[in-house]
N, C-alpha and C positions, 0 to 999 in steps of 0.2 A: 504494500500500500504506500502510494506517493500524498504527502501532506502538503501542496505548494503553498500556503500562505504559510507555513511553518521553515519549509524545504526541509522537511525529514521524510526519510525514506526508513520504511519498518517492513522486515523480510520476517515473515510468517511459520514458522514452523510447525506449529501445533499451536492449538487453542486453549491449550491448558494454561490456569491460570498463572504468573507472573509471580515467583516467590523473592526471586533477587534479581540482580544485575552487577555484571562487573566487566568495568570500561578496560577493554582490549585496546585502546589507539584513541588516540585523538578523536573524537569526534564519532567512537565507533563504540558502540553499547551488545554485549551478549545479555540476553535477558533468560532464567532459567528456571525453571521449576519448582519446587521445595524438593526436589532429590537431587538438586544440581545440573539438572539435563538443558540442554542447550533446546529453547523453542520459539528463540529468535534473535530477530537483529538491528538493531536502530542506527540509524547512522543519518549523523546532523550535517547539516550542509549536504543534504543528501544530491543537488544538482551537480554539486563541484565534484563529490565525491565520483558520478559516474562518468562526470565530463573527463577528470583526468586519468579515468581508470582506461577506458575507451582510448582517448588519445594519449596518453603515456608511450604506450610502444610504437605508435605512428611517429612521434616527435620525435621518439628517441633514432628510429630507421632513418627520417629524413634526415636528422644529424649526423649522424654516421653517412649519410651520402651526400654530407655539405650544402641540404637546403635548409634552410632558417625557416621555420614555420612564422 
């Protein structure tokens, strides 16, 4: 689920209810169960986060073939 007035991006695993949370990265949330089980994923800046995920490896190829994005 994409939140745009927020821009968070919440990746779904199960619908079981939310016991904790613990921030793996900047801006990057695992959210877990009361038995510890991973049943999702929140990630703030969630536009930035897939814009650079996305073009990360494209910039990095054009750079290495000496075009400057």
């Amino acid at each position: 689920m994409y939140f745009k007035q927020d821009d968070v991006l919440q990746l779904i695993i199960s619908d079981e209810p939310e016991g904790s949370s613990v921030e793996i990265g900047p801006n990057l949330t695992a959210e877990l169960n009361d038995k510890g089980e991973l049943i999702g994923i929140e990630i703030l800046t969630g536009s930035a986060f897939i814009r650079d995920w996305v073009l990360g490896p494209q910039a990095k190829m054009l750079q290495f073939a000496g075009v400057h994005p």
